[in-house]
C-alpha positions as CSV (number, residue, x, y, z in Angstrom):
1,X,74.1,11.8,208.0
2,X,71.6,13.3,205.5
3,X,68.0,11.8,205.0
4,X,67.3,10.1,202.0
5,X,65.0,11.8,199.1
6,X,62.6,9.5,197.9
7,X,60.3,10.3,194.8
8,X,57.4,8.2,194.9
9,X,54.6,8.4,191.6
10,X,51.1,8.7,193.0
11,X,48.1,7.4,190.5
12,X,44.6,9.6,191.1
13,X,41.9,7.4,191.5
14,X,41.2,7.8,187.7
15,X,44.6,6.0,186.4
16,X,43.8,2.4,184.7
17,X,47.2,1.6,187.5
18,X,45.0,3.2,190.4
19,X,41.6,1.8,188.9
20,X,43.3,-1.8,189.0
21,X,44.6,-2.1,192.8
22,X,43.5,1.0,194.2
23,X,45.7,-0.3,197.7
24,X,49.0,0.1,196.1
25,X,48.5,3.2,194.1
26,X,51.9,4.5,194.7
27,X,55.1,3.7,193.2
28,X,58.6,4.1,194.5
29,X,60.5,5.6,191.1
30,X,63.8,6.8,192.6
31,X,66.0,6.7,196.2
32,X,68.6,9.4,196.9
33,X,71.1,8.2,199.7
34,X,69.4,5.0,200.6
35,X,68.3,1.4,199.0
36,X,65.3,0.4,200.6
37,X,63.3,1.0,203.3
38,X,61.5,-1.1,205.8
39,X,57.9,-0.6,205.9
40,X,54.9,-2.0,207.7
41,X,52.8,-4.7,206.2
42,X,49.4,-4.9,208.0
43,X,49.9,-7.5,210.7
44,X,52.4,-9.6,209.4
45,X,56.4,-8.9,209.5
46,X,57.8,-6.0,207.8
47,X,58.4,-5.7,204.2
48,X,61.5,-4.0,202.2
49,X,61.0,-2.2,199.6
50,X,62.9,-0.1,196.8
51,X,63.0,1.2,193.2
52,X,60.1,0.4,191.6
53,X,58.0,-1.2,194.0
54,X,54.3,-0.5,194.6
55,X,53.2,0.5,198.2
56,X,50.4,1.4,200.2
57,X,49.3,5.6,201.3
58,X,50.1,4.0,204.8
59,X,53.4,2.8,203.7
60,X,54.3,5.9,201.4
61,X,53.2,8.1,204.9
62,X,55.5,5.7,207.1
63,X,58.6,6.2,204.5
64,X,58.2,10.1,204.5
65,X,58.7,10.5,208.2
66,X,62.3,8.8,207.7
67,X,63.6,11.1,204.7
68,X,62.4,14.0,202.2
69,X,59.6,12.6,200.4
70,X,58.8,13.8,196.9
71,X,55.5,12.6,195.2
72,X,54.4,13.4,191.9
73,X,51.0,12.7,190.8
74,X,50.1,10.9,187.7
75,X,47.4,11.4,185.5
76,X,45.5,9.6,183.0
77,X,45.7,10.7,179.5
C-alpha cells in the first residue's frame, strides 16, 4: 500500500497565526491516500486529526514518519 502525502502549512515565528499560539503553528491543508492520522497529545490519550486542523512541531514530526510529508512555509506579508 502506498504512504499517504500530507501537505502541512508551517507559520514562521513572525505570522500574526504563529505570533497567536506559537504551539500549533502548523496546519494540516491537504491528505493524499489517508483521512486522518492519530497523533500524540502530551500525556493524555491520542488525538485524530485531518484537513485543516492545527498541530504541534511534535505532532507534525510524528505524522511525517508514517507518510511523505510536504510542508510549505508561510510568510507574513
Amino acid at each position: 500500500m502506498k504512504e499517504p502525502i500530507v501537505h502541512i502549512k508551517r507559520y514562521v515565528r513572525t505570522h500574526p497565526a504563529a505570533m497567536i499560539n506559537a504551539d500549533t503553528s502548523f496546519e494540516i491543508t491537504k491528505i493524499e491516500g489517508g483521512v486522518f492520522f492519530e497523533v500524540q497529545n502530551g500525556n493524555s490519550k491520542p488525538r485524530i486529526v485531518s484537513v485543516g486542523d492545527r498541530i504541534s512541531m511534535d505532532q507534525a514530526y510524528e505524522i511525517s514518519l508514517n507518510s511523505h510529508t510536504v510542508i510549505e512555509p508561510v510568510y507574513p506579508n
